[in-house]
KOLBA-903802 format. One record per residue: residue number from 1; residue in three letters; x, y, z of N, C-alpha, C, O, CB in turn. Coordinates in steps of 0.05 Angstrom, whole numbers. Glycine has a CB too. Layout:
<atom NUM,ala,<X,Y,Z>,<X,Y,Z>,<X,Y,Z>,<X,Y,Z>,<X,Y,Z>>
...
END
This chain:
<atom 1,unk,<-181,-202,-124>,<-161,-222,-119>,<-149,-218,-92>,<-142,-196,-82>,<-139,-222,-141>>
<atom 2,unk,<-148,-245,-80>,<-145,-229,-51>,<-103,-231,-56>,<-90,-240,-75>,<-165,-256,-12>>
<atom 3,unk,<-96,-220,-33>,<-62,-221,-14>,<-56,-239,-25>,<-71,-245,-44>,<-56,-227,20>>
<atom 4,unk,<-35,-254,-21>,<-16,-275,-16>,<-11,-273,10>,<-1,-252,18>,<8,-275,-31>>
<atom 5,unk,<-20,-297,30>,<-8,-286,64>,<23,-300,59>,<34,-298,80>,<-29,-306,101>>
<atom 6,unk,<33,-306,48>,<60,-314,56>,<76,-274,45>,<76,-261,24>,<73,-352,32>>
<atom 7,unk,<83,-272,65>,<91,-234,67>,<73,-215,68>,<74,-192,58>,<107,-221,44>>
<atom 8,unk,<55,-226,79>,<40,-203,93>,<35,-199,111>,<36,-216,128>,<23,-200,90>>
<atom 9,unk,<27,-173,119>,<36,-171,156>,<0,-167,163>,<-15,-162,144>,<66,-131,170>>
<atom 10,unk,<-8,-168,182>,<-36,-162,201>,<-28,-146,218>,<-7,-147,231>,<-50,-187,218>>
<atom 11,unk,<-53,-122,218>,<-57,-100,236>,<-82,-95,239>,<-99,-103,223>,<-46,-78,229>>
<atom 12,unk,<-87,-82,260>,<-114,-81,277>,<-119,-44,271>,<-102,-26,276>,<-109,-94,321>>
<atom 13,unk,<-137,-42,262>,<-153,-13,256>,<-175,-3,270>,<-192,-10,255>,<-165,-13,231>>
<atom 14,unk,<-186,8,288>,<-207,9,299>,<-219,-12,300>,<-239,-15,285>,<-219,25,291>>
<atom 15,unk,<-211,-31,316>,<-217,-58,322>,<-222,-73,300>,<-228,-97,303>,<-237,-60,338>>
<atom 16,unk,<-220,-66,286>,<-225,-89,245>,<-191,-102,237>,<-172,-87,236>,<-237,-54,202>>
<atom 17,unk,<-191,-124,233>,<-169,-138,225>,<-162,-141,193>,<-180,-145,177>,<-173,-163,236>>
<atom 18,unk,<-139,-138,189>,<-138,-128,162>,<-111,-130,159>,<-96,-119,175>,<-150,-101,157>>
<atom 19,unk,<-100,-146,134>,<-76,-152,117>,<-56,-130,98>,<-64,-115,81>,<-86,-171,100>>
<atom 20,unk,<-32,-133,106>,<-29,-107,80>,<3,-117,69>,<20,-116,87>,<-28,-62,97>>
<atom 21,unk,<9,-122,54>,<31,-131,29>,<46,-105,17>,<35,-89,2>,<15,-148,1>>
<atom 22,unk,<68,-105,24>,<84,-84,6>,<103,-101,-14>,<120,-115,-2>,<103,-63,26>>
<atom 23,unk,<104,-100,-44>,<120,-119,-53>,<146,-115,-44>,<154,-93,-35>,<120,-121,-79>>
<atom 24,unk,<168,-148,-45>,<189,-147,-45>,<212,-131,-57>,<226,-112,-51>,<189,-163,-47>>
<atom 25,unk,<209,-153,-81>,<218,-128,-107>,<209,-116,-126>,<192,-125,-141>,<233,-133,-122>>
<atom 26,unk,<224,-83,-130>,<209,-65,-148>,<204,-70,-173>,<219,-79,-191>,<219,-44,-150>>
<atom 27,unk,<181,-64,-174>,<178,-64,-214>,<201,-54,-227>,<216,-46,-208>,<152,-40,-228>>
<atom 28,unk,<212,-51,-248>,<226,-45,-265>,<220,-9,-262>,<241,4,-259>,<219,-63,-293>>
<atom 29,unk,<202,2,-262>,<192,30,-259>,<195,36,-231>,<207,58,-228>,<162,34,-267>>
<atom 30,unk,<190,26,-213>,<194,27,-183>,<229,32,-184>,<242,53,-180>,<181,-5,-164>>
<atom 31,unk,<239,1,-192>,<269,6,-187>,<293,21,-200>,<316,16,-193>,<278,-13,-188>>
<atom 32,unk,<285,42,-223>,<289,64,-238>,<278,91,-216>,<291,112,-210>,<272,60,-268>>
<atom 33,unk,<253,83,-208>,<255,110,-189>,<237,125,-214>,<241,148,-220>,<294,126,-178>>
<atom 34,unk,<223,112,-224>,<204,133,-239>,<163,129,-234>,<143,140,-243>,<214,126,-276>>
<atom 35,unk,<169,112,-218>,<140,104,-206>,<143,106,-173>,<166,105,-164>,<131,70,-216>>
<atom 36,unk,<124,108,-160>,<120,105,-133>,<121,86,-125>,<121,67,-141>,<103,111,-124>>
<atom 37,unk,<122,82,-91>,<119,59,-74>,<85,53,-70>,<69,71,-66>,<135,64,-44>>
<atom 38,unk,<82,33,-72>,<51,14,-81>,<44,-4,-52>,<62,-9,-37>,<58,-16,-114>>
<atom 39,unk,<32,-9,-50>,<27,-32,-35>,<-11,-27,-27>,<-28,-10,-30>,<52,-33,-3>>
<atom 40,unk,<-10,-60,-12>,<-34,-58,-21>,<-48,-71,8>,<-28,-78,22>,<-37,-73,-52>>
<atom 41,unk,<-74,-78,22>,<-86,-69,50>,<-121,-88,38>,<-138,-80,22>,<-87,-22,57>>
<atom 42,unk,<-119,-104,48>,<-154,-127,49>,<-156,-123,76>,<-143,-112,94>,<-154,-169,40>>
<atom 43,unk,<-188,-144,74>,<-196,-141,106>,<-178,-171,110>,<-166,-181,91>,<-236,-140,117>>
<atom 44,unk,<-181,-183,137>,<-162,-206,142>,<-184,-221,134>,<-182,-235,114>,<-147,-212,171>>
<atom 45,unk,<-209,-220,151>,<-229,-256,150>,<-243,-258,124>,<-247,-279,112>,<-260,-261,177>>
<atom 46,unk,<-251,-231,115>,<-270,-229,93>,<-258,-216,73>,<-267,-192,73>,<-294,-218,99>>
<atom 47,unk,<-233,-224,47>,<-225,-207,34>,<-246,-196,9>,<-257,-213,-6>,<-199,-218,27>>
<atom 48,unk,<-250,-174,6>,<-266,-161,-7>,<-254,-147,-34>,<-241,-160,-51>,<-276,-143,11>>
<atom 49,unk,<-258,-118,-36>,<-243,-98,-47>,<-218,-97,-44>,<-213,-121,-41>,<-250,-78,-40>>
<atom 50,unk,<-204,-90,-43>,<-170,-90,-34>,<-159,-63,-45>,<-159,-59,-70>,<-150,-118,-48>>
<atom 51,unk,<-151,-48,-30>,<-145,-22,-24>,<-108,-19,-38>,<-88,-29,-28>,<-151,-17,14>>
<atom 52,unk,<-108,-6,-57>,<-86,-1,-64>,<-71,30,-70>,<-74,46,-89>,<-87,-17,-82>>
<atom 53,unk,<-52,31,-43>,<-43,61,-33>,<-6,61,-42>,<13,48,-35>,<-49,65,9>>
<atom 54,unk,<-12,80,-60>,<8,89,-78>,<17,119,-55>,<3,135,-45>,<-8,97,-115>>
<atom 55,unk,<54,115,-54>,<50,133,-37>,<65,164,-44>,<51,179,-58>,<59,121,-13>>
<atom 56,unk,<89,173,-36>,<102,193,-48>,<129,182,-46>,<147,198,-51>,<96,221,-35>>
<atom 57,unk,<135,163,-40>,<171,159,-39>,<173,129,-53>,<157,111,-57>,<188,156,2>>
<atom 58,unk,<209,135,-63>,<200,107,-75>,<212,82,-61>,<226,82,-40>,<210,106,-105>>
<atom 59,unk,<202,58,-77>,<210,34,-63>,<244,34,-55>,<264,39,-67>,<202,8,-83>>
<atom 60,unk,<235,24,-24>,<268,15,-6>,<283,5,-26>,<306,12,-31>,<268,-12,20>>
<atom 61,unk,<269,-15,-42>,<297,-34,-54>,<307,-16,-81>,<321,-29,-97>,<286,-73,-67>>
<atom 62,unk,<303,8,-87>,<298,16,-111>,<337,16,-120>,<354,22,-103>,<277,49,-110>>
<atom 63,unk,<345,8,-146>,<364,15,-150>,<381,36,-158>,<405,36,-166>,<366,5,-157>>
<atom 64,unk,<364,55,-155>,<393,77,-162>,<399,91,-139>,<409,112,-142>,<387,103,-187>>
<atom 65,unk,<392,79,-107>,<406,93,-86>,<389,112,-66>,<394,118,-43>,<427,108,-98>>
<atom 66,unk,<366,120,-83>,<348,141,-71>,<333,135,-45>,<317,116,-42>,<327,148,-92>>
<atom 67,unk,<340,152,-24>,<330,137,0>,<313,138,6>,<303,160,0>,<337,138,20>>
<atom 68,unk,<292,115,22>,<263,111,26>,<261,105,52>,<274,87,62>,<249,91,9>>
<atom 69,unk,<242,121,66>,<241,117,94>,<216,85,86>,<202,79,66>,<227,152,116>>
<atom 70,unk,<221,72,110>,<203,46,118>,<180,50,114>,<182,74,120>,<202,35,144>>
<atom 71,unk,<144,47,106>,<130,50,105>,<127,29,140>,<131,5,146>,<121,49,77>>
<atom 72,unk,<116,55,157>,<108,41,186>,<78,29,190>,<60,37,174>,<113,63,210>>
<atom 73,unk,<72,8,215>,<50,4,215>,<25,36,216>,<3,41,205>,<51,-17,237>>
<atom 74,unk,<46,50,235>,<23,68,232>,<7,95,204>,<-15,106,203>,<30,81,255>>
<atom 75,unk,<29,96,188>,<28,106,158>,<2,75,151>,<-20,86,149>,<70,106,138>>
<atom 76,unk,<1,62,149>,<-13,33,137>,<-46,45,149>,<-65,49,134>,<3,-6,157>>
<atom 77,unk,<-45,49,180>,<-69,51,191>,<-82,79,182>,<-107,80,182>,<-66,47,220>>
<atom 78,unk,<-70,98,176>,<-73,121,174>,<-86,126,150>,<-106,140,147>,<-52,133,176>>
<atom 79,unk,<-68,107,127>,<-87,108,110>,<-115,92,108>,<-135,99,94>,<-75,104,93>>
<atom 80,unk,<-112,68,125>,<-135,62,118>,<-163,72,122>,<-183,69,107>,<-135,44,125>>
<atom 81,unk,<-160,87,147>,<-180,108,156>,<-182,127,132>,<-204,135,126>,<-170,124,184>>
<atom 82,unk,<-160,134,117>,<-169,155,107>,<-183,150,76>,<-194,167,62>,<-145,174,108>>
<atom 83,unk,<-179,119,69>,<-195,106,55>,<-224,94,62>,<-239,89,44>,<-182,91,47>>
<atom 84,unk,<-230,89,89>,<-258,89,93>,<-276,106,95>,<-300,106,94>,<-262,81,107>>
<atom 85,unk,<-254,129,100>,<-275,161,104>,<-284,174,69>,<-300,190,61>,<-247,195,125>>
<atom 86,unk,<-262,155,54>,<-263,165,31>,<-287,148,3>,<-295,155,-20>,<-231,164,27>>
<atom 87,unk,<-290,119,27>,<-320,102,12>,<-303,76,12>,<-316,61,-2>,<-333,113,-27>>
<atom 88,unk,<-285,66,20>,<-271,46,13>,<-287,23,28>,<-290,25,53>,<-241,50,18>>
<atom 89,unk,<-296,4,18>,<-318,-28,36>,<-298,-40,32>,<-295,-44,8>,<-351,-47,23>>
<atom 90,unk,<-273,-51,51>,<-261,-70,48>,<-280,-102,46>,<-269,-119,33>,<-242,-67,69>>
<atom 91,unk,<-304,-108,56>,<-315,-126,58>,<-332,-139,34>,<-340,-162,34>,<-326,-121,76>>
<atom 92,unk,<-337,-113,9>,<-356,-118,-8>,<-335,-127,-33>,<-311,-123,-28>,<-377,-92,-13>>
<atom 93,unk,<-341,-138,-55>,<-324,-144,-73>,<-332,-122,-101>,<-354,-113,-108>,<-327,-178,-78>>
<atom 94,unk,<-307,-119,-111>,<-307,-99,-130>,<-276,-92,-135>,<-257,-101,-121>,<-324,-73,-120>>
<atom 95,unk,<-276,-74,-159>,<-249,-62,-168>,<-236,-47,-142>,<-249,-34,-125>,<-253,-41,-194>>
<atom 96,unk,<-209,-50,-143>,<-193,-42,-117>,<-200,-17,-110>,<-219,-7,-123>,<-162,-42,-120>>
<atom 97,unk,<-189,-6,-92>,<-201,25,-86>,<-173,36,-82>,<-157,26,-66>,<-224,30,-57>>
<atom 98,unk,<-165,63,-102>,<-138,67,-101>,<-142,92,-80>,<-162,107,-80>,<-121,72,-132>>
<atom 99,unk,<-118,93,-63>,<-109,123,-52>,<-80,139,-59>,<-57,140,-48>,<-108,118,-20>>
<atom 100,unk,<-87,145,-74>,<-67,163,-86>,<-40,191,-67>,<-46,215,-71>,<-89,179,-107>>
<atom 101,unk,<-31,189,-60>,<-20,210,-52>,<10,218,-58>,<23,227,-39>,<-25,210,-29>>
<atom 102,unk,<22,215,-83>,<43,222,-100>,<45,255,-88>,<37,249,-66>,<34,218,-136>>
<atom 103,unk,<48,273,-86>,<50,301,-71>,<82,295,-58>,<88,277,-42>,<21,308,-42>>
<atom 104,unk,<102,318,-73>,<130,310,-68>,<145,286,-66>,<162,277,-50>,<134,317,-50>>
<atom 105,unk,<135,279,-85>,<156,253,-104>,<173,274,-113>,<168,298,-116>,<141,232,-136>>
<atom 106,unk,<205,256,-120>,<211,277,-132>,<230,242,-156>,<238,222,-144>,<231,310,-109>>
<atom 107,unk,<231,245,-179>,<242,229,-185>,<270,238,-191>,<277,262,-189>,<229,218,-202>>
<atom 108,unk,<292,209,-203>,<312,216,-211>,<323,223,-239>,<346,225,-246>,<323,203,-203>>
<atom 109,unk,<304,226,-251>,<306,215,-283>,<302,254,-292>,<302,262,-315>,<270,184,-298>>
END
Protein backbone atom coordinates (compact mmCIF):
# COMPACT_ATOMS: atom_id res chain seq x y z
CA UNK A 1 0.00 0.00 0.00
CA UNK A 2 1.73 2.93 -0.99
CA UNK A 3 2.11 6.77 1.45
CA UNK A 4 -0.49 9.13 1.49
CA UNK A 5 1.56 12.27 -0.13
CA UNK A 6 -0.58 14.72 1.59
CA UNK A 7 2.27 14.74 4.86
CA UNK A 8 4.87 13.36 3.45
CA UNK A 9 8.10 14.79 3.06
CA UNK A 10 10.80 13.72 -0.11
CA UNK A 11 14.40 13.09 0.34
CA UNK A 12 17.16 12.25 -1.91
CA UNK A 13 19.46 9.05 -0.81
CA UNK A 14 22.33 8.32 -2.87
CA UNK A 15 20.78 9.91 -5.68
CA UNK A 16 17.31 7.65 -5.41
CA UNK A 17 14.14 9.67 -4.50
CA UNK A 18 12.11 8.46 -1.91
CA UNK A 19 9.00 9.45 0.45
CA UNK A 20 8.84 8.98 4.20
CA UNK A 21 5.54 9.71 6.58
CA UNK A 22 5.84 9.89 10.25
CA UNK A 23 2.22 9.72 11.64
CA UNK A 24 0.58 12.77 13.05
CA UNK A 25 -1.13 11.34 15.88
CA UNK A 26 -0.02 8.57 18.22
CA UNK A 27 -1.67 5.34 18.45
CA UNK A 28 -3.27 4.91 21.71
CA UNK A 29 0.11 2.71 22.63
CA UNK A 30 2.42 5.34 21.12
CA UNK A 31 0.51 8.04 23.23
CA UNK A 32 0.76 6.02 26.64
CA UNK A 33 4.42 5.73 25.83
CA UNK A 34 4.30 1.98 25.70
CA UNK A 35 5.14 1.45 21.99
CA UNK A 36 7.78 3.18 19.85
CA UNK A 37 8.00 5.91 17.28
CA UNK A 38 7.03 4.20 13.71
CA UNK A 39 7.15 5.74 10.59
CA UNK A 40 7.43 4.63 7.43
CA UNK A 41 9.99 5.43 3.88
CA UNK A 42 8.76 4.17 -0.18
CA UNK A 43 10.57 4.93 -3.21
CA UNK A 44 8.95 8.32 -4.66
CA UNK A 45 8.25 7.24 -8.66
CA UNK A 46 7.93 3.55 -8.17
CA UNK A 47 6.28 2.72 -4.78
CA UNK A 48 7.18 -0.82 -4.04
CA UNK A 49 7.87 -2.49 -0.61
CA UNK A 50 7.66 0.23 1.96
CA UNK A 51 10.08 0.19 4.65
CA UNK A 52 8.81 0.49 8.12
CA UNK A 53 11.47 1.88 10.89
CA UNK A 54 10.41 1.54 14.40
CA UNK A 55 12.76 3.55 16.39
CA UNK A 56 13.94 3.86 20.19
CA UNK A 57 12.07 7.08 21.44
CA UNK A 58 8.66 7.73 21.62
CA UNK A 59 6.27 9.71 19.55
CA UNK A 60 6.62 13.86 19.91
CA UNK A 61 2.94 14.08 20.41
CA UNK A 62 2.95 11.38 23.04
CA UNK A 63 0.80 12.28 26.10
CA UNK A 64 2.28 11.73 29.18
CA UNK A 65 5.13 14.43 28.61
CA UNK A 66 8.09 12.16 27.76
CA UNK A 67 10.45 14.01 25.59
CA UNK A 68 11.23 13.07 21.97
CA UNK A 69 13.87 14.51 20.04
CA UNK A 70 12.56 15.26 16.11
CA UNK A 71 13.26 12.37 13.93
CA UNK A 72 15.77 14.48 11.33
CA UNK A 73 16.12 14.14 7.60
CA UNK A 74 19.34 12.71 8.22
CA UNK A 75 18.29 9.79 10.98
CA UNK A 76 15.53 8.99 7.80
CA UNK A 77 18.60 8.59 5.30
CA UNK A 78 20.66 6.66 7.60
CA UNK A 79 18.33 4.33 7.94
CA UNK A 80 17.54 3.80 4.72
CA UNK A 81 20.99 2.78 3.80
CA UNK A 82 21.01 0.70 6.56
CA UNK A 83 17.91 -1.07 5.18
CA UNK A 84 19.33 -1.59 1.73
CA UNK A 85 22.49 -3.02 3.06
CA UNK A 86 20.15 -5.09 5.02
CA UNK A 87 17.99 -6.55 1.53
CA UNK A 88 15.37 -3.95 1.54
CA UNK A 89 14.05 -3.42 -2.75
CA UNK A 90 12.15 -0.40 -2.25
CA UNK A 91 11.14 -0.91 -6.02
CA UNK A 92 9.85 -4.58 -5.92
CA UNK A 93 6.41 -5.23 -4.31
CA UNK A 94 6.04 -7.32 -1.23
CA UNK A 95 5.39 -7.29 2.61
CA UNK A 96 7.00 -4.10 4.20
CA UNK A 97 10.51 -4.50 5.30
CA UNK A 98 10.77 -3.63 9.06
CA UNK A 99 13.98 -2.02 10.77
CA UNK A 100 13.79 -2.46 14.13
CA UNK A 101 15.98 -0.61 16.51
CA UNK A 102 14.07 -0.34 20.01
CA UNK A 103 17.77 -0.47 22.06
CA UNK A 104 17.14 2.10 25.03
CA UNK A 105 13.59 2.75 24.99
CA UNK A 106 12.84 3.22 28.17
CA UNK A 107 8.99 3.36 28.87
CA UNK A 108 6.80 5.03 31.47
CA UNK A 109 4.57 2.44 32.61
Amino acid sequence: MALPKKGSRRICVDGINYRWRLRGRPTYDQGMVWSHLTYAVEHAETPGTTLLITTNQPHPSNWMGETATPVLPSDVANNIRTARANGWSPETHGSPFHLNQPEGFTSSD
